[in-house]
C-alpha positions as CSV (number, residue, x, y, z in Angstrom):
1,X,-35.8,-46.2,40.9
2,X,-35.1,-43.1,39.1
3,X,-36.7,-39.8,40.1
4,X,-37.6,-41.0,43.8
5,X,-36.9,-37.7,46.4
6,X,-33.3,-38.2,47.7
7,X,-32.2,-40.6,45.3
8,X,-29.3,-39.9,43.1
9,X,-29.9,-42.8,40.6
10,X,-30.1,-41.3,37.3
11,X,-30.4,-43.1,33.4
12,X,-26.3,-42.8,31.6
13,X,-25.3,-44.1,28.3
14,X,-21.8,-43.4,27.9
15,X,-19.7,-43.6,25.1
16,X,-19.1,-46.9,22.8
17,X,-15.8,-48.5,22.9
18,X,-13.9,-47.4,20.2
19,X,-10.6,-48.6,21.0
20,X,-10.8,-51.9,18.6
21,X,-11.2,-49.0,15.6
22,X,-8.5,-46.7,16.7
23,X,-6.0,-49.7,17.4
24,X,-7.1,-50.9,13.5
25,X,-6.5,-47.2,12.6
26,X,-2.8,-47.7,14.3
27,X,-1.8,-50.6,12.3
28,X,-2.7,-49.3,9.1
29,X,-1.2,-45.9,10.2
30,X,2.1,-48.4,10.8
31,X,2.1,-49.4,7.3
32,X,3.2,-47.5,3.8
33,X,2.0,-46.0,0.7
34,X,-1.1,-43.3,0.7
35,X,-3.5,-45.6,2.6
36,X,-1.1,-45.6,5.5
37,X,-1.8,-41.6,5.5
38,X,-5.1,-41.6,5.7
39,X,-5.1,-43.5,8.4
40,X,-2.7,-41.6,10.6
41,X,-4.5,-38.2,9.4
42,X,-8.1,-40.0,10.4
43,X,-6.7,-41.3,13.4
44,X,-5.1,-38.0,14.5
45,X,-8.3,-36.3,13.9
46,X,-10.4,-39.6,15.5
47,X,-8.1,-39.0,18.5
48,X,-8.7,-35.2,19.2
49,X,-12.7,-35.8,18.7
50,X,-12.4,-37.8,21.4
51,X,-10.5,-35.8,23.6
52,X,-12.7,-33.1,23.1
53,X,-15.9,-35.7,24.0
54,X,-14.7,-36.8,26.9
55,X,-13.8,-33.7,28.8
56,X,-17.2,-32.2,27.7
57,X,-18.5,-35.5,29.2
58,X,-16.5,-35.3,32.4
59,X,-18.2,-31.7,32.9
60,X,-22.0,-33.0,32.1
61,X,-21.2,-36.2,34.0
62,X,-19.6,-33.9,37.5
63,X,-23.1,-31.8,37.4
64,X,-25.6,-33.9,36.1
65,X,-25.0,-37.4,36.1
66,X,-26.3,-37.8,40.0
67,X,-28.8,-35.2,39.5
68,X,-32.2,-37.1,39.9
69,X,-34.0,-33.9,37.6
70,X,-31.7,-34.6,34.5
71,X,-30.9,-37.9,32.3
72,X,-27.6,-38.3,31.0
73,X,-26.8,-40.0,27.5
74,X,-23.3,-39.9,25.1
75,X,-23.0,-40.6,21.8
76,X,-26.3,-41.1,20.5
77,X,-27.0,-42.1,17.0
78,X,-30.0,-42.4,15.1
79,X,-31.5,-43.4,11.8
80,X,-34.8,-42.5,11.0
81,X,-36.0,-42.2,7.2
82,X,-32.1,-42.2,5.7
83,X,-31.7,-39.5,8.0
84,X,-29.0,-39.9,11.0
85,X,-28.2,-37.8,13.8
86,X,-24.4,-38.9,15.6
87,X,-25.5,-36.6,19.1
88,X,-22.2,-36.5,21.1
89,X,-24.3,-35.6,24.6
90,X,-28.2,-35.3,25.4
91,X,-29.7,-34.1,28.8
92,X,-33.3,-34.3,29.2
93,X,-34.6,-33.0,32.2
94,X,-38.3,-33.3,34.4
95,X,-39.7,-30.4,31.8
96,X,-39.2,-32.6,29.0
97,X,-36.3,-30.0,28.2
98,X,-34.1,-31.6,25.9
99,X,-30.7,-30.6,25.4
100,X,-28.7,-31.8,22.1
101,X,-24.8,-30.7,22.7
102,X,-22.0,-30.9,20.3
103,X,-18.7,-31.2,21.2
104,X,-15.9,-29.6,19.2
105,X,-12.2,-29.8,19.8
106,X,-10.2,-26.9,18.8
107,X,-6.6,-27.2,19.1
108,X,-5.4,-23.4,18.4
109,X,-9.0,-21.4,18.6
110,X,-12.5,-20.5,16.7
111,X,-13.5,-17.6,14.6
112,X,-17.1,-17.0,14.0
113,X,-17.4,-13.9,11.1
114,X,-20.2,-11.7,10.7
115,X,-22.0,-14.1,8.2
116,X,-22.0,-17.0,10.9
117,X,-18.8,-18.4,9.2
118,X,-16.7,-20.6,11.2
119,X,-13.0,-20.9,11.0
120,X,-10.6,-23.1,13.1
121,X,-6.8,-22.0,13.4
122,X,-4.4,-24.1,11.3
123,X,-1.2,-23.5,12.9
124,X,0.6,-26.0,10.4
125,X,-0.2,-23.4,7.4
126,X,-0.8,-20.1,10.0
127,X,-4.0,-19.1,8.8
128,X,-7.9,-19.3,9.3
129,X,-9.5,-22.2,7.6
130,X,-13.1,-23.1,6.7
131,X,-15.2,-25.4,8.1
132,X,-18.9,-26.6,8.5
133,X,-21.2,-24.9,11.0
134,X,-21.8,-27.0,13.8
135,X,-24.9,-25.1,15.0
136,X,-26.2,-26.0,11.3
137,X,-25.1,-29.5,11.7
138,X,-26.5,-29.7,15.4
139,X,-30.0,-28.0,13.8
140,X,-29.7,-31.3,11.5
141,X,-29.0,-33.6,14.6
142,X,-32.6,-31.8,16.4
143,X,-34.8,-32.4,13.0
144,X,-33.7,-36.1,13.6
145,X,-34.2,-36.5,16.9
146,X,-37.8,-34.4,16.5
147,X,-39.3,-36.9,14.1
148,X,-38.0,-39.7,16.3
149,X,-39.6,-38.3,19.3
150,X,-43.2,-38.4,17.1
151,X,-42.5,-42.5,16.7
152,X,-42.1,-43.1,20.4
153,X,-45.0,-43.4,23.4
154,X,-44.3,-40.2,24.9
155,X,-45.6,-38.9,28.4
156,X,-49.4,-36.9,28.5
157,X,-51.7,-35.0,30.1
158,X,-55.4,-34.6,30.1
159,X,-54.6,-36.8,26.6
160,X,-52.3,-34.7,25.1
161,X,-48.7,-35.3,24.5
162,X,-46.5,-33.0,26.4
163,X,-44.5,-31.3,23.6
164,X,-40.4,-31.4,24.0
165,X,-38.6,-28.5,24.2
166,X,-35.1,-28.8,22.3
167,X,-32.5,-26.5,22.9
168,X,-28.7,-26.4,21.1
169,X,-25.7,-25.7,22.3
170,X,-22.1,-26.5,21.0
171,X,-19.4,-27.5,23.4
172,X,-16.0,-26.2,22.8
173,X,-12.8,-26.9,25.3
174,X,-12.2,-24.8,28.3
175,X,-8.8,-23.4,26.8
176,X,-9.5,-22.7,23.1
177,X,-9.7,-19.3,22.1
178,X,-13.1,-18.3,20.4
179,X,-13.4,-14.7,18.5
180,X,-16.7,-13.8,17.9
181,X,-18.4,-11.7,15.7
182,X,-20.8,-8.8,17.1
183,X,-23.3,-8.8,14.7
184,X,-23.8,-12.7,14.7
185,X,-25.8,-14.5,17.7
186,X,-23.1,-16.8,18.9
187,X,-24.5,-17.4,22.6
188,X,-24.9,-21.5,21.6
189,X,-21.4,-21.6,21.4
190,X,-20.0,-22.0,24.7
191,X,-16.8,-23.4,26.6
192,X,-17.9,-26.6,28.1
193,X,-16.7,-25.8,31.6
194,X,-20.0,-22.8,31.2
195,X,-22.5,-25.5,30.3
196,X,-24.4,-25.3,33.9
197,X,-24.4,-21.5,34.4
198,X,-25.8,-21.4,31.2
199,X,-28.7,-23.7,31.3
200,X,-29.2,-22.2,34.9
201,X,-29.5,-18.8,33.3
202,X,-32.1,-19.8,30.9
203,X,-34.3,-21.0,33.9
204,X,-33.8,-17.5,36.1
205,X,-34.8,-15.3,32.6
206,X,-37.8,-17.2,32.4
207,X,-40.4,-15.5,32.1
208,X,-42.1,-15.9,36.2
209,X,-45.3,-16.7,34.6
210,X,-44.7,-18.7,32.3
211,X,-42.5,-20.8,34.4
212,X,-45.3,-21.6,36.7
213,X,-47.3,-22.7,33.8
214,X,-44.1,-24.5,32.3
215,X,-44.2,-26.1,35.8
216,X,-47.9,-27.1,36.5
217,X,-48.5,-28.4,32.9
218,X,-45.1,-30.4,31.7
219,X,-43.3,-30.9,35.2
220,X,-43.0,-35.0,35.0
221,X,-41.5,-37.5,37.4
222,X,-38.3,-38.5,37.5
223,X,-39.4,-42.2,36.0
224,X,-40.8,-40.6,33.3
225,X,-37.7,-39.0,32.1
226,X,-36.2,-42.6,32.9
227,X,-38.6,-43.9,30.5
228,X,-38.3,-41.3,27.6
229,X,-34.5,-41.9,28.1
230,X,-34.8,-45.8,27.8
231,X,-36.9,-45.5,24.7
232,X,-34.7,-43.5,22.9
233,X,-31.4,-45.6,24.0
234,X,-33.3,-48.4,22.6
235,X,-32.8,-46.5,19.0
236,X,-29.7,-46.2,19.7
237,X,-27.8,-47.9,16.1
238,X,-23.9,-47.5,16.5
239,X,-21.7,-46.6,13.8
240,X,-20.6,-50.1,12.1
241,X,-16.9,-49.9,11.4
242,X,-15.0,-53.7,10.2
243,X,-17.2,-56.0,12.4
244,X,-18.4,-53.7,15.3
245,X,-21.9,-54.0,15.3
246,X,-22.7,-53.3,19.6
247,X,-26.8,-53.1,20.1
248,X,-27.0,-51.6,24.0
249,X,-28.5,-53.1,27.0
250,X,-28.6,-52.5,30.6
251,X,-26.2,-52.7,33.6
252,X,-26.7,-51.9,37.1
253,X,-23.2,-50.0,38.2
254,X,-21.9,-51.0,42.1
255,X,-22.9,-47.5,42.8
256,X,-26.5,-48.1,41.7
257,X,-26.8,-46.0,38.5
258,X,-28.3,-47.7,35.8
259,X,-25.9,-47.6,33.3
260,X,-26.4,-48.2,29.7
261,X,-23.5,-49.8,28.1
262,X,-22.9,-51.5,24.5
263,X,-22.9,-55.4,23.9
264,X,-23.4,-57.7,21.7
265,X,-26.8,-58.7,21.0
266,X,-27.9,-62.7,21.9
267,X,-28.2,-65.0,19.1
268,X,-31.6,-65.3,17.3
269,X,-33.8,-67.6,19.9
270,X,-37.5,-68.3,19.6
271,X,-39.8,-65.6,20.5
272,X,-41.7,-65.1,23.4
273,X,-45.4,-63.8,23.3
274,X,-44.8,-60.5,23.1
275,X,-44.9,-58.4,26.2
276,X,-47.2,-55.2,27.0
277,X,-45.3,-51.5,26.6
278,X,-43.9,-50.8,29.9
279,X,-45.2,-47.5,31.7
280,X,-43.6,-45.6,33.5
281,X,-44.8,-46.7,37.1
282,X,-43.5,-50.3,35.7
283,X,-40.1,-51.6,36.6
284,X,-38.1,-53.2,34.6
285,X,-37.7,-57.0,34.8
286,X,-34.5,-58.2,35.1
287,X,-33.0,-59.8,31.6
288,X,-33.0,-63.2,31.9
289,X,-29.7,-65.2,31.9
290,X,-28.4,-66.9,28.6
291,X,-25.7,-69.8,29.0
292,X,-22.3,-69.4,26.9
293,X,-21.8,-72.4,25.1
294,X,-19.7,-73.3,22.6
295,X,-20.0,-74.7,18.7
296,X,-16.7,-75.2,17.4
297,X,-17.6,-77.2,14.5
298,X,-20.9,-75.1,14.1
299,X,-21.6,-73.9,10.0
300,X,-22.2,-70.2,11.2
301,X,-25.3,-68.9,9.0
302,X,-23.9,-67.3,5.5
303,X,-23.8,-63.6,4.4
304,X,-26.9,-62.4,2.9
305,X,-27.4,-59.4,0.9
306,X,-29.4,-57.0,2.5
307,X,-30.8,-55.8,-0.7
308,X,-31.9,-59.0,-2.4
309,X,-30.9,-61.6,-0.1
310,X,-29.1,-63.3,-2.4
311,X,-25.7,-65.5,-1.0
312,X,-23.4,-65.8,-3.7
313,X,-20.5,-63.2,-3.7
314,X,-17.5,-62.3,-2.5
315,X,-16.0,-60.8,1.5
316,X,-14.3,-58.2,0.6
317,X,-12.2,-55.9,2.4
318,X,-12.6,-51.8,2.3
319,X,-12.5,-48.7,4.3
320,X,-14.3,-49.6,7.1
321,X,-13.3,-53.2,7.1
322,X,-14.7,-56.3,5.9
323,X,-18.0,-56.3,3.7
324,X,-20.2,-58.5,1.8
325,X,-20.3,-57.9,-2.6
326,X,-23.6,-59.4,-3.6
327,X,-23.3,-61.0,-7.6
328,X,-26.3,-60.7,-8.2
329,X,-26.9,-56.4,-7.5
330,X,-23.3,-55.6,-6.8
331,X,-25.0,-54.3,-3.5
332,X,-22.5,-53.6,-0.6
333,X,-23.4,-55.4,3.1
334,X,-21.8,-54.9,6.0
335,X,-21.3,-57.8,8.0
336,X,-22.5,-58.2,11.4
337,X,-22.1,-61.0,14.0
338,X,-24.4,-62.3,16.9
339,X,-23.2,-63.5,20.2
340,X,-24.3,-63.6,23.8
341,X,-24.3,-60.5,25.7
342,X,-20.4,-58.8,26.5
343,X,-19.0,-61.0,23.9
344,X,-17.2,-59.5,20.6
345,X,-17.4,-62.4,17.7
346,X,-14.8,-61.2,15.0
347,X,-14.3,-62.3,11.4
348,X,-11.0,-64.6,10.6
349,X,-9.7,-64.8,7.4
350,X,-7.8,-67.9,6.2
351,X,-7.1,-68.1,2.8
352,X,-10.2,-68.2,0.6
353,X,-12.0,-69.3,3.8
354,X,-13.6,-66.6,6.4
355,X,-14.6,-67.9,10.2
356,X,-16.8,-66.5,12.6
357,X,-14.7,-66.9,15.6
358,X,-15.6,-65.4,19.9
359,X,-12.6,-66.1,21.8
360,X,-15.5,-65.2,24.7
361,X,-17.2,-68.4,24.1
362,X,-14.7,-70.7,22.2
363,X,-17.0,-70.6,19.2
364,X,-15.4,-71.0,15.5
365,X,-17.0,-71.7,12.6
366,X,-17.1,-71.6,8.8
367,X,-18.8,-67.9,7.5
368,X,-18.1,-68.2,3.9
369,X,-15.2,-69.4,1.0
370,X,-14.5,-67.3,-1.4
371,X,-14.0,-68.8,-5.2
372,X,-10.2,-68.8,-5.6
């Protein structure tokens, strides 16, 4: 268990799989005309996003992921109140210390001006180019994440809650250049390979009385920070892009580190009496076992608008893949499949006629017919 002295287990979520979207990006990148372009100019950025992610990752993950003081969790995204917050990294430590990092990859270097301006190098057109703050956007991502923390059951003492402390800082790459302004506080803007010295600095500059009291009054156990982790993955809502709809759940690595990875959530079953919130002290039972089986002549359940639930429209096809057009509101619905856990159910189009289909299970079956 978590937070036990000696033990290196500690709570990861790493990254979704994207690779289904960036191959989908690829073929239409293959293809001609302007929507062929936007797709190689979002892949190309898509791809250096993700470079930039996962070498900050491969930093947090080499000092903190066996660290049994710190949880670990990537690519975080939240909805609360039509607000969202896409967190590339959080680390939350036994103070309840949370850290929200955002990772930025800058192929030629950063300018921050006087005003707090920042500018990336555009070598194709060799100049300075605008762009939007990430320390504003990462403020935005921390407003999120605040309220969110107010919904949850949350560690006390003597009755109280133990207030959070949120801290921002924005990753950049190790070799990018970064000019900086003198008269604008640009310390949250670090190189990713400084992300420990940094958060060990804050600790040594603490004030000595104040840490003790920071210490006797919000120092929790390493299951508690397990807990508050678990809560939040539970929130977790990834980006829906075509049919990737990927709720998480729990895996036990060989190594022994609970690792949080995204599947595909079981179909609808009937409910159990409900179960009491777990505390912290509590394990976690073990997720019971669900059968694959397969219903190849199955009539899979029909789209539903998720403003009116009405049925009758259309599947059409758009940016982000296949959606829904209700008749009756002209409301857009993404479309989302159900499966047993690690298997991906796709959409098949044939004709006028659309098939849920999970090569995982041999499962195929009638979605929806368009009127021709």
């Amino acid at each position: 268990m978590l937070g036990r002295k000696g033990d290196t287990c500690v709570l990861i979520k790493s990254k979704d799989d994207e690779s289904a979207f960036l191959k989908e990006l690829e073929l239409r990148a293959a293809g001609t005309g302007p929507s062929a372009k936007q797709a190689a100019s979002e892949l190309r950025i898509r791809k250096a996003g993700l470079k930039g992610e996962a070498e900050s990752a491969y930093l947090i993950d080499f000092h903190f992921e066996r660290s049994p003081n710190w949880a670990v969790i990537h690519d975080l995204r939240l909805e609360h109140r039509g607000r969202t917050a896409q967190i590339d990294h959080l680390l939350i430590n036994r103070w309840l210390d949370i850290y929200v990092l955002e990772s930025k990859h800058f192929n030629a270097g950063l300018k921050i001006t006087q005003d707090g301006e920042f500018l990336r190098w555009d070598d194709y057109r060799k100049t300075y180019t605008g762009m939007a703050s990430p320390l504003e956007q990462n403020e935005r991502h921390i407003a999120v994440l605040r309220d969110v923390t107010q919904t949850l059951e949350w560690p006390q003492r003597l009755g109280l809650r133990i207030a959070p402390t949120f801290h921002s800082l924005i990753l950049i790459a190790p070799t990018a250049r970064i000019d900086r302004a003198k008269r604008f506080d640009s310390s949250r803007v670090i190189k990713a390979d400084q992300l420990k010295k940094q958060i060990d600095k804050s600790f040594e500059t603490e004030n000595a009385f104040l840490g003790l009291l920071k210490t006797t009054a919000k120092l929790v156990s390493g299951e508690t920070v397990e807990f508050v982790a678990r809560r939040l993955i539970a929130l977790h809502r990834p980006l829906v892009r075509g049919q990737q709809s990927e709720p998480v759940a729990a895996a036990v690595t060989p190594s022994g580190k609970v690792r949080i990875e995204p599947t595909i959530a079981p179909p609808p079953l009937p409910s159990p009496p409900p179960l009491p919130p777990r505390l912290p002290s509590q394990a976690t039972p073990p997720a019971p076992t669900i059968a694959a089986t397969s219903a190849p002549t199955e009539q899979a359940t029909a789209p539903a608008c998720k403003t009116c639930s009405a049925k009758a429209g259309e599947i059409l096809y758009g940016k982000f893949g296949y959606y829904f057009k209700c008749d009756a509101c002209a409301g857009n619905t993404t479309i989302r499949f159900n499966c047993h856990p690690g298997h991906k159910p796709r959409l098949r189009k044939d004709g006028s006629a659309f098939y849920r289909e999970c090569a995982d299970c041999g499962s195929s079956a009638l979605y929806h017919r368009n009127r021709t």
